[in-house]
LUMSESE-658498 format. One record per residue: x, y, z of N, C-alpha, C in turn; residue number from 0. Coordinates in Angstrom, 1 decimal. Example, Ala and Ser with C-alpha at 12.3 -4.5 7.8 and 13.67 -1.06 7.14 Angstrom:
BEGIN
SITE    n_u    n_v    n_w   ca_u   ca_v   ca_w    c_u    c_v    c_w   k
SITE   13.2   -5.7    7.8   12.3   -4.5    7.8   13.2   -3.3    7.8   0
SITE   12.8   -2.2    7.1   13.7   -1.1    7.1   12.9    0.0    7.9   1
This chain:
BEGIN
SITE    n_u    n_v    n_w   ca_u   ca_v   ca_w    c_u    c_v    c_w   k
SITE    0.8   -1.2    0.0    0.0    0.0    0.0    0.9    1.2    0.0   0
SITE    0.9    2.2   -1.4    1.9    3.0   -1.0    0.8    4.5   -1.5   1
SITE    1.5    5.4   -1.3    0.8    6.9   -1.5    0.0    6.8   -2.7   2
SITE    0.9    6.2   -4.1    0.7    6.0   -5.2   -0.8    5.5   -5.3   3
SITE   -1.0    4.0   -4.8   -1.9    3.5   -5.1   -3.4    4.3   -3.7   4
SITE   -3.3    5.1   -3.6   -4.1    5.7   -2.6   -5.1    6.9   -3.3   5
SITE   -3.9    7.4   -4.1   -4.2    8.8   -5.4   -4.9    7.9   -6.3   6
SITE   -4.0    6.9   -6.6   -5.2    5.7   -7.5   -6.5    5.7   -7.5   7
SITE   -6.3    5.6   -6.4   -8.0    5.0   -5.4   -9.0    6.1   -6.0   8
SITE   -8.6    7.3   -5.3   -9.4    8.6   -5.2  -10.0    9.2   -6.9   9
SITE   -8.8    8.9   -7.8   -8.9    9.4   -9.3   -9.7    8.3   -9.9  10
SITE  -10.0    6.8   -9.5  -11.0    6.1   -9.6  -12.2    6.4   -9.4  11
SITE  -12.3    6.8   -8.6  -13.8    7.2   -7.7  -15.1    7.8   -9.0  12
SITE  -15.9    6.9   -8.8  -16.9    8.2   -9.8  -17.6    9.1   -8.9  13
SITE  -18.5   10.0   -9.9  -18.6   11.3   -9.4  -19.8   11.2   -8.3  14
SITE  -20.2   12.1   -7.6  -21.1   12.4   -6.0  -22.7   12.3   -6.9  15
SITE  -23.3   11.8   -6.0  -24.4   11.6   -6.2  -24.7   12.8   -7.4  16
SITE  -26.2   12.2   -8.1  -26.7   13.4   -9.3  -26.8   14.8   -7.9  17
SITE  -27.7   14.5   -7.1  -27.9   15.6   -6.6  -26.8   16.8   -5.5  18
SITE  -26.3   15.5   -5.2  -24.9   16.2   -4.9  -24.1   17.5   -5.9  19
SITE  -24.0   16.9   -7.4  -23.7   17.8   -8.0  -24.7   18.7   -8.5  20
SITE  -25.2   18.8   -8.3  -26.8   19.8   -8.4  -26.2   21.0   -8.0  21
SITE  -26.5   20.7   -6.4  -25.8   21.0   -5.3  -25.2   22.3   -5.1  22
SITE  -24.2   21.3   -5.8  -22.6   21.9   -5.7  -22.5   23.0   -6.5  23
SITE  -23.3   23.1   -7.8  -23.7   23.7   -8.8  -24.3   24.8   -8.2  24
SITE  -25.3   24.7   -7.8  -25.9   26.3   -6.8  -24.8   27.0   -6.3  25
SITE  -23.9   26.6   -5.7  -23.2   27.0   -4.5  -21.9   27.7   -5.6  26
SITE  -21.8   27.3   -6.9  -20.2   27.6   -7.3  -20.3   28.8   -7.5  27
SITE  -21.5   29.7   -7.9  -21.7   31.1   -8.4  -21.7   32.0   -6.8  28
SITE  -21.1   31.4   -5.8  -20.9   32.0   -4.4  -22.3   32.0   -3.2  29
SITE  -21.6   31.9   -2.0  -22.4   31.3   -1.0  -24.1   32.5   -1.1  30
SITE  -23.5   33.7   -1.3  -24.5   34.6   -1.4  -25.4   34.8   -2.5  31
SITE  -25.2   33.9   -3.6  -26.0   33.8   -4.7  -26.8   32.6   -4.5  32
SITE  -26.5   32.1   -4.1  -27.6   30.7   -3.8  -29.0   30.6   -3.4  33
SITE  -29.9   30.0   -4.7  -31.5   30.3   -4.8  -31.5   29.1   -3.8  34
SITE  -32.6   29.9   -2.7  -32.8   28.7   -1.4  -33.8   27.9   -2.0  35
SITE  -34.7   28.6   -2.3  -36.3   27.9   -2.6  -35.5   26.8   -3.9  36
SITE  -34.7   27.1   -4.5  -34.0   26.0   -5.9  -33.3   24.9   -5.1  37
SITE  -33.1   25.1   -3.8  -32.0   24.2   -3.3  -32.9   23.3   -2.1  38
SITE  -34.0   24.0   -1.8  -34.9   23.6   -1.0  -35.7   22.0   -1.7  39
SITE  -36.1   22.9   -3.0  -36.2   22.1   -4.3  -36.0   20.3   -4.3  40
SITE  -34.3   20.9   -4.9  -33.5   20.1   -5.2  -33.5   18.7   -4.2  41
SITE  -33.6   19.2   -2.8  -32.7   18.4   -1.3  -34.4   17.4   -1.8  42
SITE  -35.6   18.2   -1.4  -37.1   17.5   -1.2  -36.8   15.8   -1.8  43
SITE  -36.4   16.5   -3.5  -36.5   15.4   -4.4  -36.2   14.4   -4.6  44
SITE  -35.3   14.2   -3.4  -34.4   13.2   -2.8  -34.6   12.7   -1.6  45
SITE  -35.8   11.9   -1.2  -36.2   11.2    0.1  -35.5   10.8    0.8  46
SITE  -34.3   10.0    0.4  -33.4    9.6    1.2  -32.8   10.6    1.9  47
SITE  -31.7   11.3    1.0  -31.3   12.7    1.5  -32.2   13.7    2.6  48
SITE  -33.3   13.8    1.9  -34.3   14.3    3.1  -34.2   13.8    4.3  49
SITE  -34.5   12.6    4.1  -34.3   11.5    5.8  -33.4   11.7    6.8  50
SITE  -32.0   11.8    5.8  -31.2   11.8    6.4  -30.7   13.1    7.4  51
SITE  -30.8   14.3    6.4  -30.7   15.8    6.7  -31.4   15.7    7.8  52
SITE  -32.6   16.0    8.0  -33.5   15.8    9.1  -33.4   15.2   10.0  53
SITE  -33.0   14.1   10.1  -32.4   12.8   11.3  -31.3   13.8   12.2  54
SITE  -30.2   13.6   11.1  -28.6   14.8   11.6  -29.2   15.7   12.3  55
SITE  -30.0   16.7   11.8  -30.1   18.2   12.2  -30.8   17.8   13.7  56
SITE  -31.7   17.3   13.6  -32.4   16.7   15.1  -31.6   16.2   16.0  57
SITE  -30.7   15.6   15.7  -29.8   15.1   16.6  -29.2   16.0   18.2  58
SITE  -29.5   15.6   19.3  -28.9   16.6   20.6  -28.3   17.3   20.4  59
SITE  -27.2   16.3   19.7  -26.2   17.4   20.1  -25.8   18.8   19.4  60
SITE  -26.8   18.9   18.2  -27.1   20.3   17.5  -27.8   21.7   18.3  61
SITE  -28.4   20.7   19.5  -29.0   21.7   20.7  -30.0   22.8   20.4  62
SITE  -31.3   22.2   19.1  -32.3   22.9   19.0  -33.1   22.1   20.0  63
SITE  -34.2   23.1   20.6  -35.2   22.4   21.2  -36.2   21.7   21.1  64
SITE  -36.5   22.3   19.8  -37.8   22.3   19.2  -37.5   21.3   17.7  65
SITE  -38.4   20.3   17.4  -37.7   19.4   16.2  -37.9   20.2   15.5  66
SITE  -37.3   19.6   14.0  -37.1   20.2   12.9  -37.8   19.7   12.0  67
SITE  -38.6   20.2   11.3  -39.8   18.9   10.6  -39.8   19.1    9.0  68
SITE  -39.2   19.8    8.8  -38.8   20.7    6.6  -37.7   20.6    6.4  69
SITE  -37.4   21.0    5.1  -36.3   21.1    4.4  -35.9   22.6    4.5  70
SITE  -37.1   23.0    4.5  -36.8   24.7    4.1  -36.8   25.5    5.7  71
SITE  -36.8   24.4    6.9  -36.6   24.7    8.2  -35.5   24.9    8.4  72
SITE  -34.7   23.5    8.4  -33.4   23.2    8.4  -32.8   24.2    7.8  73
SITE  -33.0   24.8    6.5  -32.2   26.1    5.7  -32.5   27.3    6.3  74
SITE  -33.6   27.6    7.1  -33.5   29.0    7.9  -32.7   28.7    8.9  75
SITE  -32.9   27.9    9.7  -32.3   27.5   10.7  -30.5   27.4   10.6  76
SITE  -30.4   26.4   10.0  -28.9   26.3    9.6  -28.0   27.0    8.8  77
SITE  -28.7   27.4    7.9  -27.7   28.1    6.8  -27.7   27.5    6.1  78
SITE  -27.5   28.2    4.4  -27.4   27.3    3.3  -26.1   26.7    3.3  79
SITE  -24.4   26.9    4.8  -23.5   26.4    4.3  -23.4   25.5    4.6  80
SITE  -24.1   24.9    6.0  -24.5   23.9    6.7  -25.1   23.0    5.8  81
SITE  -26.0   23.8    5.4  -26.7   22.6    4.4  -26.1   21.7    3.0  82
SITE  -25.2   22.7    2.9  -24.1   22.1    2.0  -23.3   20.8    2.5  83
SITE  -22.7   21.3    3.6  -22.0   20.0    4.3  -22.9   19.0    4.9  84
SITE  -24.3   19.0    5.0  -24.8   17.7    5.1  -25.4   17.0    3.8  85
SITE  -25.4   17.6    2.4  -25.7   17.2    1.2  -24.1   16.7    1.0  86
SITE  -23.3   17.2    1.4  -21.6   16.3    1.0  -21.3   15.2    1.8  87
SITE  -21.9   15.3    2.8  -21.8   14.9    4.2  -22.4   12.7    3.5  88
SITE  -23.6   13.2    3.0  -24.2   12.1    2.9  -23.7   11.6    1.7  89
SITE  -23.9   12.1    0.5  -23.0   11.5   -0.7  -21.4   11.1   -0.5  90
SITE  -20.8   11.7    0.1  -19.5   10.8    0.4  -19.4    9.5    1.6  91
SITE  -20.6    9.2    1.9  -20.5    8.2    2.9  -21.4    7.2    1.9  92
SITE  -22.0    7.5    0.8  -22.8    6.6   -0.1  -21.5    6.1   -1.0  93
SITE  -20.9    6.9   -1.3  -20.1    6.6   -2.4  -19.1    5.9   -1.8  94
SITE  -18.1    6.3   -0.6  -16.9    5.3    0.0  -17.6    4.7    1.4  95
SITE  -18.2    3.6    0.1  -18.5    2.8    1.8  -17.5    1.6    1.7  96
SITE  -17.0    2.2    3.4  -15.9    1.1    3.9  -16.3    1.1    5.3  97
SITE  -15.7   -0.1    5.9  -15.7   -0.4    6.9  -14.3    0.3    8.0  98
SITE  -14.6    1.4    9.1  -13.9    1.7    9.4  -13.1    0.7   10.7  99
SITE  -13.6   -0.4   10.6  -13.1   -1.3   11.9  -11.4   -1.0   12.0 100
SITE  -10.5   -0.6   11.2   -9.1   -0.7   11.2   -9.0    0.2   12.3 101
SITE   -9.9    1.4   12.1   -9.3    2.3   13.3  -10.3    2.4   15.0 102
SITE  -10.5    1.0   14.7  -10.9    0.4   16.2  -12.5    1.3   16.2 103
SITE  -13.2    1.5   15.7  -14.4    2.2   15.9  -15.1    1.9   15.0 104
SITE  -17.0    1.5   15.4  -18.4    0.9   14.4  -18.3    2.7   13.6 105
SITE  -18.9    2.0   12.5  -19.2    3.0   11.6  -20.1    3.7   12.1 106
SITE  -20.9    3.3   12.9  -22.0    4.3   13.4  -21.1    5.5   14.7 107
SITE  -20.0    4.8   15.2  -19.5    5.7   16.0  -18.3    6.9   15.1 108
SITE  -18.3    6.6   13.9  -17.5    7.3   12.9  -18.5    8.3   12.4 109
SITE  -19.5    8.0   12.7  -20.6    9.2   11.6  -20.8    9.8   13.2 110
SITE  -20.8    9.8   13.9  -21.4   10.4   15.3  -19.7   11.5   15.6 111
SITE  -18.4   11.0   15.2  -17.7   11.5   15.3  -17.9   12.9   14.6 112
SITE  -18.2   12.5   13.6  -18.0   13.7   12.2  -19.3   14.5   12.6 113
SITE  -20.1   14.5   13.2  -21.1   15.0   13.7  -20.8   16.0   15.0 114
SITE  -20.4   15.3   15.6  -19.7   16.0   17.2  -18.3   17.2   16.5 115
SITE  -17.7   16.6   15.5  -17.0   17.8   15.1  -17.5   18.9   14.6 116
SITE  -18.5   18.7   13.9  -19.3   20.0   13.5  -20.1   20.7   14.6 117
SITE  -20.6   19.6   15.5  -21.2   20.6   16.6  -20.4   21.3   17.4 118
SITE  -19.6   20.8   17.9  -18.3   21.4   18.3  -17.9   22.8   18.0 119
SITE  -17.5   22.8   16.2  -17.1   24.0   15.5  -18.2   25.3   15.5 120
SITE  -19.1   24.6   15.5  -20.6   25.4   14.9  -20.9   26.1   16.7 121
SITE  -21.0   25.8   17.6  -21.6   25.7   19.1  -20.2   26.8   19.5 122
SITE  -18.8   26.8   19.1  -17.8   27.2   19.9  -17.7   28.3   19.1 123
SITE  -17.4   28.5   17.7  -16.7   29.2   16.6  -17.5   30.4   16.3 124
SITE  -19.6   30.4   16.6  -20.6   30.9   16.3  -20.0   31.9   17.6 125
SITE  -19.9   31.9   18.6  -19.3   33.0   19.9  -17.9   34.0   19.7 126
SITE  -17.2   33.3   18.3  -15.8   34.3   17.9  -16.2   34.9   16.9 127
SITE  -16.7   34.1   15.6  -16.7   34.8   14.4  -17.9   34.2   13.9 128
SITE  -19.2   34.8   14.0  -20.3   34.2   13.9  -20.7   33.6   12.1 129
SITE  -20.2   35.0   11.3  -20.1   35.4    9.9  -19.5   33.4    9.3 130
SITE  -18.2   33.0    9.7  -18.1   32.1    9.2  -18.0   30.6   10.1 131
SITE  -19.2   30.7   10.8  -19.1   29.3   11.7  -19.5   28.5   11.2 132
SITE  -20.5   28.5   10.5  -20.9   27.8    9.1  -20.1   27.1    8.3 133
SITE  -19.3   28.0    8.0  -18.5   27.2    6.9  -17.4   26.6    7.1 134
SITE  -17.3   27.2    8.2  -15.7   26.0    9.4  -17.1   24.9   10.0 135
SITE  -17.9   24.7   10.1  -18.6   23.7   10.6  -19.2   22.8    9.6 136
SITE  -19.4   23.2    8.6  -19.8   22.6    7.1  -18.2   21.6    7.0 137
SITE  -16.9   22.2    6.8  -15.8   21.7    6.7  -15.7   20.3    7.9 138
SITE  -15.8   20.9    8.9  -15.9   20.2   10.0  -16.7   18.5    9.7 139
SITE  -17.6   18.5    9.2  -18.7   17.6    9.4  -17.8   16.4    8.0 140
SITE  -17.3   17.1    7.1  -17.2   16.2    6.2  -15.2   16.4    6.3 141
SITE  -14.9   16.6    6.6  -13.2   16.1    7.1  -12.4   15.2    6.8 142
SITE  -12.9   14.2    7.8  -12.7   13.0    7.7  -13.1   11.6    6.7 143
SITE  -13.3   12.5    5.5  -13.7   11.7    4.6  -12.7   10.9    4.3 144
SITE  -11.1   11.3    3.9  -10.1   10.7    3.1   -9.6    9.4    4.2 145
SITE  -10.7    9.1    5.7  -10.4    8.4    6.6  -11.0    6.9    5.9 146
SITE  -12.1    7.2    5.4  -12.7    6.1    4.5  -12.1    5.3    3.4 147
SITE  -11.0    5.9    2.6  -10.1    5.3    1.5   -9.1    4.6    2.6 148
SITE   -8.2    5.2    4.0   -7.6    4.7    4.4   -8.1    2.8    5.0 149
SITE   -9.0    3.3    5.3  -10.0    2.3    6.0  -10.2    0.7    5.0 150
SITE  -10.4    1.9    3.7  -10.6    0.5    2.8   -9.5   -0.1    2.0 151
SITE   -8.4    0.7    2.0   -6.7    0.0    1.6   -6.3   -0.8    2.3 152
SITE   -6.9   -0.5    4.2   -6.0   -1.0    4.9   -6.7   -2.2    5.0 153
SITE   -8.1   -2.5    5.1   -9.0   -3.5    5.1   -8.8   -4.5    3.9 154
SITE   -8.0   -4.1    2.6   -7.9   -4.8    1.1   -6.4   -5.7    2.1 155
SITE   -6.0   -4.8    2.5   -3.9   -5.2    2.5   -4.4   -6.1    3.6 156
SITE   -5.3   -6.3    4.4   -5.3   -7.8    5.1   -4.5   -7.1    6.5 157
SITE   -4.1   -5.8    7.1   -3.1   -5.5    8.1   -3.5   -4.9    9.3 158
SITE   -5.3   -5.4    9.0   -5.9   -5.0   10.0   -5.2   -4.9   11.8 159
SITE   -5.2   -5.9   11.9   -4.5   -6.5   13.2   -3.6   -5.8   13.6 160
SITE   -2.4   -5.4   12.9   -1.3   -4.7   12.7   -1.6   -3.0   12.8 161
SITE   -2.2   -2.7   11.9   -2.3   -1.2   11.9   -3.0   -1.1   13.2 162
SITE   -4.3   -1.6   13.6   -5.1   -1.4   14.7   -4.1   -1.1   16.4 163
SITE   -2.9   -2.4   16.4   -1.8   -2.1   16.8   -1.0   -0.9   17.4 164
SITE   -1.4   -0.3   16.2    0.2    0.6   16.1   -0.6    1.4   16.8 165
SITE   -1.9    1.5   15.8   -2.6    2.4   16.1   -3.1    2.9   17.7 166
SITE   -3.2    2.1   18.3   -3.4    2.3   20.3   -2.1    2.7   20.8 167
SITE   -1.0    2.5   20.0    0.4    2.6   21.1    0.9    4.2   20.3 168
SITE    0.4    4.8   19.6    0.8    6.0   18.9    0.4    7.2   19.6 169
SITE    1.1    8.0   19.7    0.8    9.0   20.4   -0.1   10.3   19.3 170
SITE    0.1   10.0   18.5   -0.3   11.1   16.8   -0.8   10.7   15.6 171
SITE   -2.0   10.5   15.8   -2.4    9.5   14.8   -1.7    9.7   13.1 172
SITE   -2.0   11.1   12.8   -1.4   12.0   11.5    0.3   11.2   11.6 173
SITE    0.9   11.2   12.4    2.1   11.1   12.5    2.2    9.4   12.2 174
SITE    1.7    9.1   12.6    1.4    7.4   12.6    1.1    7.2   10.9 175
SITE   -0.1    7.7   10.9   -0.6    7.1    9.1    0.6    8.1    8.2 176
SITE    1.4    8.9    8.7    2.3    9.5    8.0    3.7    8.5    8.0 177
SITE    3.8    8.1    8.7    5.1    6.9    8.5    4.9    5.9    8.0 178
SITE    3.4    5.9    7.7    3.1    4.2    7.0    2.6    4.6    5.5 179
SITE    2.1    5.4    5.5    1.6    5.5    3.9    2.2    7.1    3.3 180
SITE    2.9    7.7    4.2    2.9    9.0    3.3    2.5   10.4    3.2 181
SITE    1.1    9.9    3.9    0.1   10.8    3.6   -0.4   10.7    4.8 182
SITE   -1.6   11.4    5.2   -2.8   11.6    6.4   -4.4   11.6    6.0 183
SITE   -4.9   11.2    6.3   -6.7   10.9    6.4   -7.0   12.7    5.8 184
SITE   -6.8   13.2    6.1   -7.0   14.8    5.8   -6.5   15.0    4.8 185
SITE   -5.6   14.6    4.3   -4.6   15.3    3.4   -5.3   14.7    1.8 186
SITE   -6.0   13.3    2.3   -6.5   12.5    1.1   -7.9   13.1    1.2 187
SITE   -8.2   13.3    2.3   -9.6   14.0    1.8   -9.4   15.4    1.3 188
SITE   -8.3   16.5    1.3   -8.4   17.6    0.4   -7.8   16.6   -1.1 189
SITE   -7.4   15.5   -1.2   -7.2   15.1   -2.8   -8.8   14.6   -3.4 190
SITE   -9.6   13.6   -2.5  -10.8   13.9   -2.4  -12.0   15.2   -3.1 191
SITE  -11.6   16.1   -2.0  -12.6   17.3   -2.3  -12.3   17.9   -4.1 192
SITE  -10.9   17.8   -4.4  -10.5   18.3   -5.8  -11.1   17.2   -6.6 193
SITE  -10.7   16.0   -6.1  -11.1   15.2   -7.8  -12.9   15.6   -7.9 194
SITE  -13.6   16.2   -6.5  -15.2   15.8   -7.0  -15.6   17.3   -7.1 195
SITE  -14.9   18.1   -7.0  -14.6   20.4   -7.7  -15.3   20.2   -6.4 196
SITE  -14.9   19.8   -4.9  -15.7   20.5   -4.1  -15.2   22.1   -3.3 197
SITE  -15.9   22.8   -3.2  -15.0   23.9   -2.5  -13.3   24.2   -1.7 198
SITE  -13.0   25.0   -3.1  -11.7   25.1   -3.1  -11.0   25.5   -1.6 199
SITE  -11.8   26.2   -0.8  -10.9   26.6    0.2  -10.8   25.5    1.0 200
SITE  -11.8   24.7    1.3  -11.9   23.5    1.8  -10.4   22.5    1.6 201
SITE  -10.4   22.2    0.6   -9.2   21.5   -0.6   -8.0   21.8    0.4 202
SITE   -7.5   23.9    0.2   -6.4   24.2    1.0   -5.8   24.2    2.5 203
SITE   -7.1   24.2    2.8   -7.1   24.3    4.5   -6.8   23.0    5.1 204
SITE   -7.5   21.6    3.9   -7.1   20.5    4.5   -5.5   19.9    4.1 205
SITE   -4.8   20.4    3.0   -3.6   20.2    2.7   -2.6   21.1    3.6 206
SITE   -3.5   22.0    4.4   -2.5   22.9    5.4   -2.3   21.5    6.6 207
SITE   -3.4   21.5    6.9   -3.6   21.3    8.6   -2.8   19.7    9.3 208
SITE   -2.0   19.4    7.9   -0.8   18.4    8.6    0.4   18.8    8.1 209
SITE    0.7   19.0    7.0    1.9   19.8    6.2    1.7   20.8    6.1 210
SITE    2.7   21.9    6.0    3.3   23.6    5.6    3.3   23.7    4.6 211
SITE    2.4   25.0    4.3    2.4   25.5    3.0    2.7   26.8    2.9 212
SITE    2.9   26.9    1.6    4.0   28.1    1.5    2.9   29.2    1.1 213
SITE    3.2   30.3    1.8    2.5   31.9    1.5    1.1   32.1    1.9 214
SITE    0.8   31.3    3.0   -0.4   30.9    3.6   -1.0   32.2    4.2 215
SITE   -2.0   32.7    4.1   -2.4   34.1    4.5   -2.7   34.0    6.2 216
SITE   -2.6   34.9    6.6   -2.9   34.6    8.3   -4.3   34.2    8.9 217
SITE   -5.2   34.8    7.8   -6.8   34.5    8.0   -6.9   32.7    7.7 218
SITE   -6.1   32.1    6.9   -6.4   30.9    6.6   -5.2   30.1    7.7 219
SITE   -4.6   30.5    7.9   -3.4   29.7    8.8   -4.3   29.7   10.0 220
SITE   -5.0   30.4   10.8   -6.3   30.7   12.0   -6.9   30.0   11.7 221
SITE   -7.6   29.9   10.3   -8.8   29.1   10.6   -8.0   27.1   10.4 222
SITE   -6.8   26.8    9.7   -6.5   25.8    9.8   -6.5   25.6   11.1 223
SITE   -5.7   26.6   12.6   -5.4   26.3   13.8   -7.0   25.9   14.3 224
SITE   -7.9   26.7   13.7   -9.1   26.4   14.6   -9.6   24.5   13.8 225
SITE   -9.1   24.4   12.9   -9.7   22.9   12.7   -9.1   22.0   13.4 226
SITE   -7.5   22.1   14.0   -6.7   21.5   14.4   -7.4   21.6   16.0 227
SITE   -7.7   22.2   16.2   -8.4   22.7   17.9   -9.4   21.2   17.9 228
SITE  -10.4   21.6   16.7  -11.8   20.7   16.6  -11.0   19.3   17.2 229
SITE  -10.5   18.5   15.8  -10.1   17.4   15.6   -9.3   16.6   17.2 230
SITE   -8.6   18.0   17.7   -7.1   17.3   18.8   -8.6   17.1   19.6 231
SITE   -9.8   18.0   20.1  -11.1   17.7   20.9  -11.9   16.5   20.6 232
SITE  -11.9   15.9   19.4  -12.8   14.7   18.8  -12.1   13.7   17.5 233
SITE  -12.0   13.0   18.2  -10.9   12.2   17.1  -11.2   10.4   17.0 234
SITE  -10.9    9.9   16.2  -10.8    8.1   16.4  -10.2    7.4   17.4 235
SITE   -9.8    8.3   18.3   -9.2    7.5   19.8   -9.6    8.2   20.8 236
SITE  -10.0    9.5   20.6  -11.0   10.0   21.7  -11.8   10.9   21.5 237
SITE  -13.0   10.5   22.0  -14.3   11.8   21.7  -14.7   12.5   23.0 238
SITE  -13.7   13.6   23.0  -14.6   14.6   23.9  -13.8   14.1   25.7 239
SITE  -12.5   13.1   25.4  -12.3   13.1   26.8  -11.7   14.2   27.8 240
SITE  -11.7   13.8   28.6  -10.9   14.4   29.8   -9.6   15.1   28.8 241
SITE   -8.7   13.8   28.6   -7.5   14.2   27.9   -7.9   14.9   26.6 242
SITE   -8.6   15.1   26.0   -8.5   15.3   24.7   -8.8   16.8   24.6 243
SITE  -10.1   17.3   25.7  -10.6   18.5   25.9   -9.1   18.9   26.5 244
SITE   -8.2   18.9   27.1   -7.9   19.4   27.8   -6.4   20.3   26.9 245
SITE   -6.1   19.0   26.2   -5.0   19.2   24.9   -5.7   20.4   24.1 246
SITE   -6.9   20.1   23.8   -7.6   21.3   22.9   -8.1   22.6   23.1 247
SITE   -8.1   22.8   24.7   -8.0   24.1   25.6   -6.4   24.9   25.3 248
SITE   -5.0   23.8   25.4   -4.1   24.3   25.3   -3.8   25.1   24.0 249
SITE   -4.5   24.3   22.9   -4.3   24.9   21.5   -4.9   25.7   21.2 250
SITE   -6.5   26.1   21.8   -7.2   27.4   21.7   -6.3   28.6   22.8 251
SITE   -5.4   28.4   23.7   -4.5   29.1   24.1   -3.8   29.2   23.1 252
SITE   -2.6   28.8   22.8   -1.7   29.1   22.3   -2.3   29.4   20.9 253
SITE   -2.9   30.2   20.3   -4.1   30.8   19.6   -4.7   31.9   19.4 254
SITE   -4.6   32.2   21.3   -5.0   33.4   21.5   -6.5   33.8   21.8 255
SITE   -7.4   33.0   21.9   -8.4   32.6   22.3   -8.9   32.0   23.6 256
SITE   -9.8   31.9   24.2  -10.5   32.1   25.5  -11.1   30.1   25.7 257
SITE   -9.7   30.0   26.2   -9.9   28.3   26.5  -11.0   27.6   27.4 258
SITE  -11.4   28.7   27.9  -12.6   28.3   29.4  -13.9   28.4   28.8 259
SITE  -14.2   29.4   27.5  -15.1   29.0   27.0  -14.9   28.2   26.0 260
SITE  -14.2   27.5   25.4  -14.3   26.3   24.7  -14.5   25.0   25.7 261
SITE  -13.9   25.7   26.5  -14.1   23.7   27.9  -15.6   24.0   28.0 262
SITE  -16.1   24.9   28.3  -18.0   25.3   28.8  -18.4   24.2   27.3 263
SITE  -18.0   24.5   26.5  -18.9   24.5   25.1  -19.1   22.8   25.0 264
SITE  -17.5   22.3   24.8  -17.3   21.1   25.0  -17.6   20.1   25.6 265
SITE  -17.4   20.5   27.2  -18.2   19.6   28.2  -19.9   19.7   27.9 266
SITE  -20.2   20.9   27.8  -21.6   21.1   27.3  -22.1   19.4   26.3 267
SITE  -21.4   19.6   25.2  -21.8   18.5   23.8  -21.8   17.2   24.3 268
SITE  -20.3   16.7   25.2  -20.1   15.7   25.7  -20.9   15.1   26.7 269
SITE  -22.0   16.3   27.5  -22.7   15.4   28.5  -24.0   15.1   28.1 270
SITE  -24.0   15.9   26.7  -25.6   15.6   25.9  -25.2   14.3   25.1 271
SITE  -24.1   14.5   24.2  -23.6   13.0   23.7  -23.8   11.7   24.9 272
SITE  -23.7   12.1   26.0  -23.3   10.7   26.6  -24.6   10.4   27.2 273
SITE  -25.8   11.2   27.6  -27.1   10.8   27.6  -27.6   10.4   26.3 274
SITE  -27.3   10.4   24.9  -28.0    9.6   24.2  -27.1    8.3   23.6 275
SITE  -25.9    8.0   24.5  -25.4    6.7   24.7  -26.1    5.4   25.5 276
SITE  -26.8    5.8   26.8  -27.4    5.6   28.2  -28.6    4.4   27.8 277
């Protein structure tokens, strides 16, 4: 299994659901041009997608009180960029379905991950810079996609046992999947986001946030530190612990940001997540 055959993988891939690219199509003429009642439309026509949107958005730990029972709710409510990342959100978990058992976790606790990261971003990031919490929480939700190619190489190569392994005794997961294949879960999902034209900034932020890149503007270097905050808080070895919040308090310090209200926010999610574990 080398870098090579990974880019393989991804340039293989066909394209995101029809409506996915619909979608995606609304949104390329800029977040501010996007016909809601066309996109409201679009999501209806698609039962499944509906189902699903609506399931997510209801979920606790989004911390509406009141259900959500529309399409065109969910879009007042959420934002059309939110709504974007659960229309990507769903089509890339239709299109790479793998089995993430390699990295010791049920798939159902892998979609609840990617979920708790968005709540997280969206619940903490809405109290700094409200204008784009949205769209660091849209990023948020779908992230972890290029974790699913990893998942399904490593599951082909038979080295389950092995990686699972390394994987508990590692201190850095990035650093871990970077000595064995080259690359990082992130890094394949910004190769990901390009092969399917999904939003470019997306693409950069995720090729930042394990490798250095050159001439990086200070507005996007922030918001990579703030994804780096998310992830060290909710990850495939720990959701929301003791240790994990506590690492991710230090890096909203060293940041320059107000660590005590990220712990409020956090323990907040974590004690609503763990009532609907119960």
């Amino acid at each position: 299994m080398t870098y090579e055959s990974l880019v393989g993988r991804i340039e293989s891939l066909p394209p995101l659901s029809d409506t996915a690219i619909i979608v995606e199509q609304l949104y390329s003429e800029g977040l501010e041009n996007v016909d809601i009642q066309k996109l409201v439309k679009i999501i209806e026509e698609d039962a499944l997608l509906t189902a699903n949107i609506l399931k997510m958005i209801n979920a606790p730990i989004y911390g509406f009180s009141k259900r959500i029972a529309s399409v065109s709710q969910a879009v007042t409510l959420f934002g059309t960029q939110m709504i974007y990342g659960l229309v990507i959100n769903y089509s890339i978990h239709e299109k790479l379905r793998a089995n993430i058992r390699p990295y010791g976790i049920s798939n159902s606790e892998f979609n609840d991950i990617c979920h708790l990261q968005s709540a997280l971003m969206r619940q903490w990031y809405t109290k700094i810079e409200a204008k784009h919490a949205n769209f660091l929480a849209s990023l948020a939700l779908i992230m972890e996609g290029g974790r699913l190619i990893l998942a399904k190489e490593i599951t082909a190569s038979s080295y389950i046992k092995e990686f699972k392994e390394g994987l508990l005794k590692c201190e850095n997961i990035e650093q871990y999947e970077d000595d064995l294949f080259e690359t990082t879960s992130y890094y394949l999902s910004a190769l990901l986001f390009e092969h399917w034209n999904l939003e470019p900034l997306y693409v950069y932020m995720l090729e930042g946030l394990d490798y250095e890149l050159e001439n990086t503007s200070p507005k996007m270097e922030k918001y990579i530190n703030i994804l780096d905050v998310i992830r060290i808080a909710v990850n495939v070895k720990e959701v929301l612990t003791k240790k994990s919040i506590s690492r991710a308090c230090a890096a909203v310090e060293d940041i320059g940001l107000n660590p005590y209200e990220f712990e409020k926010i956090a323990q907040k999610i974590k004690r609503t997540y763990d009532k609907t574990k119960q």
